[in-house]
C-alpha positions as CSV (number, residue, x, y, z in Angstrom):
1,X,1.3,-6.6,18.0
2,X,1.3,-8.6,14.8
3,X,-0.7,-11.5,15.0
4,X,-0.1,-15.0,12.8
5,X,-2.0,-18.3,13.0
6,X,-0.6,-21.7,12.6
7,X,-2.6,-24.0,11.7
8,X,-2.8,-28.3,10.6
9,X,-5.2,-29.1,7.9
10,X,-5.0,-32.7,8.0
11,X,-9.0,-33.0,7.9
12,X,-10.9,-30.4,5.7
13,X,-8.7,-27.6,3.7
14,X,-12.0,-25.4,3.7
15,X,-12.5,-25.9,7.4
16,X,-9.3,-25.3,8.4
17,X,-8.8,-22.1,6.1
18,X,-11.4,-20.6,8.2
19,X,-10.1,-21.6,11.4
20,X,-6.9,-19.9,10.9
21,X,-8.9,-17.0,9.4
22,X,-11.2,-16.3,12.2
23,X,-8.2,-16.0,15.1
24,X,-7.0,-13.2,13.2
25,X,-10.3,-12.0,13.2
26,X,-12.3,-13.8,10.2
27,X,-12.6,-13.3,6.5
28,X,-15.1,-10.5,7.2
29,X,-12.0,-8.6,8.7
30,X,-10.5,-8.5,4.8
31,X,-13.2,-8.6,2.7
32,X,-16.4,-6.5,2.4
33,X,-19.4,-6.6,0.4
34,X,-18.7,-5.3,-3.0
35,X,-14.8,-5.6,-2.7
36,X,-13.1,-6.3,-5.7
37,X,-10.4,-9.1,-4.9
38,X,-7.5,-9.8,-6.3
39,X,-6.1,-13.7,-4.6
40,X,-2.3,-14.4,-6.5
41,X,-1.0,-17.4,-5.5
42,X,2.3,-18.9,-6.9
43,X,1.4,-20.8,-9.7
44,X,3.6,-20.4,-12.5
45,X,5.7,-23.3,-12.2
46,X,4.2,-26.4,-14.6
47,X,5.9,-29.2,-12.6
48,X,2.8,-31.7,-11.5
49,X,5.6,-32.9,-8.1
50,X,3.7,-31.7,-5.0
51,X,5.1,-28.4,-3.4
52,X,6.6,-26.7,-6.8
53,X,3.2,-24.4,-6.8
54,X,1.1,-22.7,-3.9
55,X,-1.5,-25.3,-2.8
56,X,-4.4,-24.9,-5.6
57,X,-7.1,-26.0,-3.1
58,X,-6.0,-23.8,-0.6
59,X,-6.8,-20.6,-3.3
60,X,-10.3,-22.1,-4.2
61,X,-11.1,-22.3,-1.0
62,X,-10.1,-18.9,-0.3
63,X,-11.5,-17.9,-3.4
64,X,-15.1,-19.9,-2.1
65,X,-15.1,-17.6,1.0
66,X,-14.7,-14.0,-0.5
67,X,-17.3,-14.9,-2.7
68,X,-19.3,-15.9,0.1
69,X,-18.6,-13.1,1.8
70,X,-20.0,-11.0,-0.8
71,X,-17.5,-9.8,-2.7
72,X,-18.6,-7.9,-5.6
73,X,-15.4,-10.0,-8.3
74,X,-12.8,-12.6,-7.1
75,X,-9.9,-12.9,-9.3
76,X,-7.0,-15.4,-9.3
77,X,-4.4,-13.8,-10.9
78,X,-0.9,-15.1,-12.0
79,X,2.0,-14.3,-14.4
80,X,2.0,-16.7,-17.3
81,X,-0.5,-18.9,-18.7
82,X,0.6,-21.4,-16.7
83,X,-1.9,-20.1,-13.9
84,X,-4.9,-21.9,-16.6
85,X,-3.0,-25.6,-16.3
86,X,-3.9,-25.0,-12.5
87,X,-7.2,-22.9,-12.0
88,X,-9.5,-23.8,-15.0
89,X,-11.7,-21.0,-15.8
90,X,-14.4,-23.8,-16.9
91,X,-14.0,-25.3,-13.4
92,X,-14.1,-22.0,-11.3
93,X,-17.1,-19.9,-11.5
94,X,-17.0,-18.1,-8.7
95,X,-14.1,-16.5,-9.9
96,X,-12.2,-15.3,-12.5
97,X,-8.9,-16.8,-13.5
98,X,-6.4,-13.9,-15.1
99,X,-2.6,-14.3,-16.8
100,X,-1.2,-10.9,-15.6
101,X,0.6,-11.0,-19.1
102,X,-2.6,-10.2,-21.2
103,X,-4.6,-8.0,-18.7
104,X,-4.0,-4.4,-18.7
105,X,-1.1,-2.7,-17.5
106,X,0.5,0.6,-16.5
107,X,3.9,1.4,-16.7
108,X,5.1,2.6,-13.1
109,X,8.3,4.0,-12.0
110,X,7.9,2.4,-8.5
111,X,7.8,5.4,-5.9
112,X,10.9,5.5,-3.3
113,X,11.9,2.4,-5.0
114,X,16.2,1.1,-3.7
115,X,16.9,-0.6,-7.3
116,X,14.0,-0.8,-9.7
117,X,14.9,2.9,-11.2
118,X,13.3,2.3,-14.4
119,X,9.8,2.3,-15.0
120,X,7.8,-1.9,-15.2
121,X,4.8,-2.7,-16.2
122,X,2.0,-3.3,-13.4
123,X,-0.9,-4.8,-13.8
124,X,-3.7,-2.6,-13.5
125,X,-5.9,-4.9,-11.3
126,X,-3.0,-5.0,-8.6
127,X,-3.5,-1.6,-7.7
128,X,-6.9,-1.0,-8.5
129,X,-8.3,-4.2,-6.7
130,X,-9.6,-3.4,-2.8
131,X,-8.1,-6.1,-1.4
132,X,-4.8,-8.5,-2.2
133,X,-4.4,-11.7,-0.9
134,X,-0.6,-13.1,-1.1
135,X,-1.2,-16.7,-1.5
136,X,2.3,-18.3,-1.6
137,X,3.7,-21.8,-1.0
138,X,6.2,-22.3,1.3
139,X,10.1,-23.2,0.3
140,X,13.3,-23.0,0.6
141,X,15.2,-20.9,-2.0
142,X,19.5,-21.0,-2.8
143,X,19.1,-17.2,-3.7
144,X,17.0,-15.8,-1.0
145,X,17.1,-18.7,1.3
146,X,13.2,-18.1,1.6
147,X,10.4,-18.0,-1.0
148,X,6.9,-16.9,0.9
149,X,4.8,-14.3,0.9
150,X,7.7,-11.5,0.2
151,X,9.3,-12.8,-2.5
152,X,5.9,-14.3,-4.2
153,X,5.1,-10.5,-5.1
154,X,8.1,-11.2,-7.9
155,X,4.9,-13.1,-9.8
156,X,3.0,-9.8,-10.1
157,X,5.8,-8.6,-13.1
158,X,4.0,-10.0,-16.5
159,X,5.8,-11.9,-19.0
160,X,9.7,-11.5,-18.5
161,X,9.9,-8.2,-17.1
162,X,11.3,-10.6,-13.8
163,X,14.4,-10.4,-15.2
164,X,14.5,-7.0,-14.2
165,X,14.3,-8.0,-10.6
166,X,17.5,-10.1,-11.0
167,X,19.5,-7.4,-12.9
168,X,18.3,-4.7,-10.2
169,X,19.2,-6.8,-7.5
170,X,16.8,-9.4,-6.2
171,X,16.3,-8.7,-2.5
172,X,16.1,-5.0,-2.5
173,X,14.0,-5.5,-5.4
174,X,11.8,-7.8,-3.8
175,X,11.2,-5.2,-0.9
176,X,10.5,-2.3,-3.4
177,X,7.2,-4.5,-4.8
178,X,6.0,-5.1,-1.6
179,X,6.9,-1.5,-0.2
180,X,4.8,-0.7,-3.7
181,X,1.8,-2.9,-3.1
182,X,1.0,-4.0,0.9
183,X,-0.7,-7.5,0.8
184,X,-4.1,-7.3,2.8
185,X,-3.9,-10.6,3.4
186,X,-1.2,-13.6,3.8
187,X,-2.2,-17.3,3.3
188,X,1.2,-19.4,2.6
189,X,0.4,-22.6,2.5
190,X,2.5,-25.2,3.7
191,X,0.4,-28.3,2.9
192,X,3.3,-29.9,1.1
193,X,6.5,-27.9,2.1
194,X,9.5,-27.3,-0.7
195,X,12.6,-28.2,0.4
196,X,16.0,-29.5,-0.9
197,X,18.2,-27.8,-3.7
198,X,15.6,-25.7,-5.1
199,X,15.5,-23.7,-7.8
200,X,17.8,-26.3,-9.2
201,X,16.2,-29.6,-7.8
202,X,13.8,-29.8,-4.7
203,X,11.2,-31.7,-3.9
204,X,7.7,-31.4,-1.4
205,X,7.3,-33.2,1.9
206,X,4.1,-33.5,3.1
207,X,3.6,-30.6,6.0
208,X,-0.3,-29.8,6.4
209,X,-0.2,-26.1,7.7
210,X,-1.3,-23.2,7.0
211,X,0.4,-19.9,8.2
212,X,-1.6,-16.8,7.9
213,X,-1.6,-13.1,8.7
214,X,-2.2,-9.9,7.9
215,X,1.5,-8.9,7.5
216,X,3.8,-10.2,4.7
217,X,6.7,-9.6,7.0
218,X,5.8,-11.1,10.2
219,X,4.3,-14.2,8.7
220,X,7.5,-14.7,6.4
221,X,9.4,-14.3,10.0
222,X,7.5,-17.2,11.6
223,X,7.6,-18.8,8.0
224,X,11.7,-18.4,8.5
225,X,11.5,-20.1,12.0
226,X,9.5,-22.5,11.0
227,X,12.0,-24.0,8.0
228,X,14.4,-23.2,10.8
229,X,16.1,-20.1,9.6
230,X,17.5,-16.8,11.4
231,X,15.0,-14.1,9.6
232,X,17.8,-11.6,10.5
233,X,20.3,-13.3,7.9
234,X,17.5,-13.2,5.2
235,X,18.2,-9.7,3.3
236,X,14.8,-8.7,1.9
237,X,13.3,-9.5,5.8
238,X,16.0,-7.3,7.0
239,X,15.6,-4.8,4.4
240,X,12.0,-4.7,5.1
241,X,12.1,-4.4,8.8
242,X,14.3,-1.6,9.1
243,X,12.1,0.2,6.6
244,X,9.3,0.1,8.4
245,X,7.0,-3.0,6.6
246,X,7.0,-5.5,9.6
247,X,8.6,-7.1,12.3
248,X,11.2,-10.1,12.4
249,X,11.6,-10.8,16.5
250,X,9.3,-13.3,17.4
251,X,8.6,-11.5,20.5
252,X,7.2,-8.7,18.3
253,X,4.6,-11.2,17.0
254,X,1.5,-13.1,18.5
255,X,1.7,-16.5,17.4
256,X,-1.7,-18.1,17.5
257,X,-2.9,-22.0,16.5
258,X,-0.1,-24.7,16.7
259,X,3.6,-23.5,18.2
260,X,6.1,-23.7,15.7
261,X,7.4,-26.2,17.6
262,X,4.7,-28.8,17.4
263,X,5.1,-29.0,13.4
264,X,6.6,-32.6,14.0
265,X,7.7,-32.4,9.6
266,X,10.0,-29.7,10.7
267,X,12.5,-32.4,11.3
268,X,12.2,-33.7,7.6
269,X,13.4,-30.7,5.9
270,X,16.4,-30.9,3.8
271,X,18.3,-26.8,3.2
272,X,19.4,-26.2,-0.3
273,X,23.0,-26.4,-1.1
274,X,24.6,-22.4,-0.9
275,X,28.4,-23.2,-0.5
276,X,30.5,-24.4,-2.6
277,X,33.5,-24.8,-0.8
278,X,33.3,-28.4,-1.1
279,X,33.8,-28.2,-4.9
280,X,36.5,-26.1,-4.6
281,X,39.0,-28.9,-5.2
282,X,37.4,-29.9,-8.3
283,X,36.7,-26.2,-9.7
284,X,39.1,-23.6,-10.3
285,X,37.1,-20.4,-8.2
286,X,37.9,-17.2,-8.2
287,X,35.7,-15.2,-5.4
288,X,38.0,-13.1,-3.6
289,X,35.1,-11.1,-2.0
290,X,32.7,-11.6,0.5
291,X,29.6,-9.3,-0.4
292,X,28.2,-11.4,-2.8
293,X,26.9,-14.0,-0.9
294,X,23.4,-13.9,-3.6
295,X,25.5,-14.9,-6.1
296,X,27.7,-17.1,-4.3
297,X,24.7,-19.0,-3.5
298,X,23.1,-19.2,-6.7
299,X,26.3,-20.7,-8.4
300,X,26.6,-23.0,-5.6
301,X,23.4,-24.2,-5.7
302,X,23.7,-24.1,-9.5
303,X,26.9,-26.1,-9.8
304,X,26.4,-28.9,-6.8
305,X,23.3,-30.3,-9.3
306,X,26.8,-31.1,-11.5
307,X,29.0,-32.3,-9.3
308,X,26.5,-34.2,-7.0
309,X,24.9,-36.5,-10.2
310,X,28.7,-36.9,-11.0
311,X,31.3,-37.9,-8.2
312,X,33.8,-38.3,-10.5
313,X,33.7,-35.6,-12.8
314,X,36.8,-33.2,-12.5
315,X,36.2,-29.3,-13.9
316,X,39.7,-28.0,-13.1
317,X,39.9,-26.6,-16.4
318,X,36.9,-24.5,-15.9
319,X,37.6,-21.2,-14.0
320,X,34.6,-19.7,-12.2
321,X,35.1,-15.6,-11.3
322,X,32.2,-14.7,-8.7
323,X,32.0,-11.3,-7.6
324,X,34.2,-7.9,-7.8
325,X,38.2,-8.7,-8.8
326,X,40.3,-5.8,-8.6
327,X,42.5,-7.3,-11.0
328,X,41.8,-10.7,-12.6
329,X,45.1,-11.3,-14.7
330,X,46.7,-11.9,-11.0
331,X,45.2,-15.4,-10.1
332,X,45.7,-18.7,-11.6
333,X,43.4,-18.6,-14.8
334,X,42.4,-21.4,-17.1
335,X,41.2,-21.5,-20.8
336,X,37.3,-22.0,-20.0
337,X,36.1,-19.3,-17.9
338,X,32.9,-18.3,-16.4
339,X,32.3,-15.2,-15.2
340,X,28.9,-15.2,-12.8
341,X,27.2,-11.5,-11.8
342,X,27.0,-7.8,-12.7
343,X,30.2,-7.7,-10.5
344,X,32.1,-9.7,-13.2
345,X,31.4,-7.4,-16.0
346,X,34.9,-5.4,-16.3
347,X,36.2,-9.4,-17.4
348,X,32.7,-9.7,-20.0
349,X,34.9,-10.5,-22.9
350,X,37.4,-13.5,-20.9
351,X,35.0,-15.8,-21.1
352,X,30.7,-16.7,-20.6
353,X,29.2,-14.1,-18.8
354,X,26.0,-14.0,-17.3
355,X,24.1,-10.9,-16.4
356,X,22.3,-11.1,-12.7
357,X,22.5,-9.5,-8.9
358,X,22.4,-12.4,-8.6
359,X,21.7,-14.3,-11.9
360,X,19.3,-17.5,-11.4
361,X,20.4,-20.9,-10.4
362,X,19.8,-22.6,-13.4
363,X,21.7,-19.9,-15.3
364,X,25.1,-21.4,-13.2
365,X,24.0,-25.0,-14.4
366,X,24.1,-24.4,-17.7
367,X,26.5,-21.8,-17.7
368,X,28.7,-24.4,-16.2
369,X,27.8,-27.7,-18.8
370,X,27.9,-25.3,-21.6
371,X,31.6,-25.1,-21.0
372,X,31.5,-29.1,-20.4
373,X,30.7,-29.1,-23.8
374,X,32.4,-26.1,-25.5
């Protein structure tokens, strides 16, 4: 059984990193002398608002320990240069800071992959290092409803190559990457937790927990519960579990530490806004089918950061089409349109279109207030 550890860290981040680590059995259960580790935590985002960014003292302390333990290199790795803002490479000596756009890379078609056909670049240190260490922050996500350790292997891709993941399709996608590359280690740190509108908006509560484990699955399961969501309606958990990667029944997983239950800041969290039916009368949508939900999400998520900052503000003359339409010409149509997804291609020409399975958030937003302005 699958085990994961819950634990507060209201006193000493170091102390309690190793707490959580030894009742899964220890860092010297991970890490060997000589190992070459590779620790990427999410830290591309510049934003100084606590939560937006996996919880830097969390990955030095980490960091602190596989050195400790004798590992031959420690690297803390992340796409952009972003990663330098957060780990200074004049501040770190025990290990080595890396922007996975500059290192070297191979270009991989990623074996039994479900949607990334064509071949990405990989950074050569992610499959050559002996031991990975998924270090992501906890969140919600409009797209994906979760962002942990799963989709945090999205940050591997250098430069914009993660574009690719929304064009393939981002939940399968997600699952090929970590079907590609098995995290050794989990550490999601929930010190200040993401929640609200995000991508669009959100903002960090203050949480203190760690959740660690040795399976990216299982802990993004207890992750799910935790923010209280039903892992089973999360599509790359699902995707993952009937694949083989890891389990997403509670009763398949020994939760050690705190109870999921006891996390009193559970009751503070906000869920980000992934329906706009609400808007509906002050919008002209188009969505007549239900298997899009990605990109029903993102554009709703996407368009309520409009219509929430303005109560007033009437978009009737904007049509938005989201998803397949068998024949568009039949609905009510108005000059401005929008036409949101890969689905929507046929219509590319009727109005703004914008490329993604499904695209991003912000891509709605501005899709949206471009046509304010047209």
């Amino acid at each position: 059984m699958d085990k994961v550890a819950i634990v507060r860290t209201k006193e000493n981040i170091y102390e309690s990193l190793g707490k959580a680590l030894d009742l899964i059995g220890g860092i010297e259960r991970f890490v060997k002398r000589g190992d070459t580790v590779l620790i990427k935590p999410n830290a591309f985002i510049s934003r100084e608002e606590k939560g937006f960014i996996t919880d830097t003292e969390v990955v030095i302390s980490l960091a602190k320990l596989c050195k400790e333990q004798g590992a031959k290199e420690v690297y803390i790795g992340e796409r952009t240069p972003v990663v330098f803002k957060w780990y200074s490479k004049e501040k770190i000596n025990f290990a080595e800071v890396i922007c996975f756009d500059d290192v070297p890379q191979n270009l991989k078609l990623i074996p039994n992959a479900r949607v990334i056909k064509t071949a990405v670049p990989i950074p050569r240190i992610v499959e050559e290092c002996d031991v990975f260490i998924n270090v992501p922050g906890l969140r919600f996500h409009a797209l994906s409803l979760l962002s942990n350790g799963m989709k945090n292997m999205m940050g591997i891709m250098p430069k914009e190559t993660t574009h690719i993941i929304h064009i393939s399709g981002l939940e399968d996608a997600i699952v090929d990457l970590n079907n590609f590359r098995r995290s050794n280690l989990i550490v999601s740190t929930a010190i200040h937790t993401l929640v609200g509108n995000f991508p669009v908006g959100g903002y960090g509560i203050k949480s203190d927990t760690l959740i660690v484990g040795d399976n990216v699955v299982a802990v993004d399961t207890v992750s799910a519960k935790i923010l209280k969501l039903e892992p089973r309606e999360i599509r790359h958990l699902l995707l993952a579990n009937k694949i083989g990667l890891g389990p997403i029944d509670l009763s398949e997983i020994e939760i050690l530490g705190e109870s999921i239950e006891s996390l009193e800041w559970r009751e503070k969290i906000e869920k980000p806004i992934i329906d706009y039916t609400p808007y509906k009368e002050r919008i002209n949508i188009i969505d007549p089918s239900n298997s899009c939900i990605c990109c029903k999400r993102a554009f709703a998520c996407g368009l309520s950061d409009i219509l929430e900052k303005d109560k007033d503000l009437n978009l009737k003359y904007i049509t938005a089409v989201i998803g397949p339409v068998e024949n568009l010409d039949k609905y009510e149509l108005t000059e401005k349109i929008i036409l949101f997804g890969n689905c929507t291609y046929p219509y590319r020409d009727r109005g703004i279109y914008i490329q993604g399975c499904p695209p991003r958030a912000n891509m709605a937003k501005q899709g949206v207030k471009d046509l304010i302005n047209k």
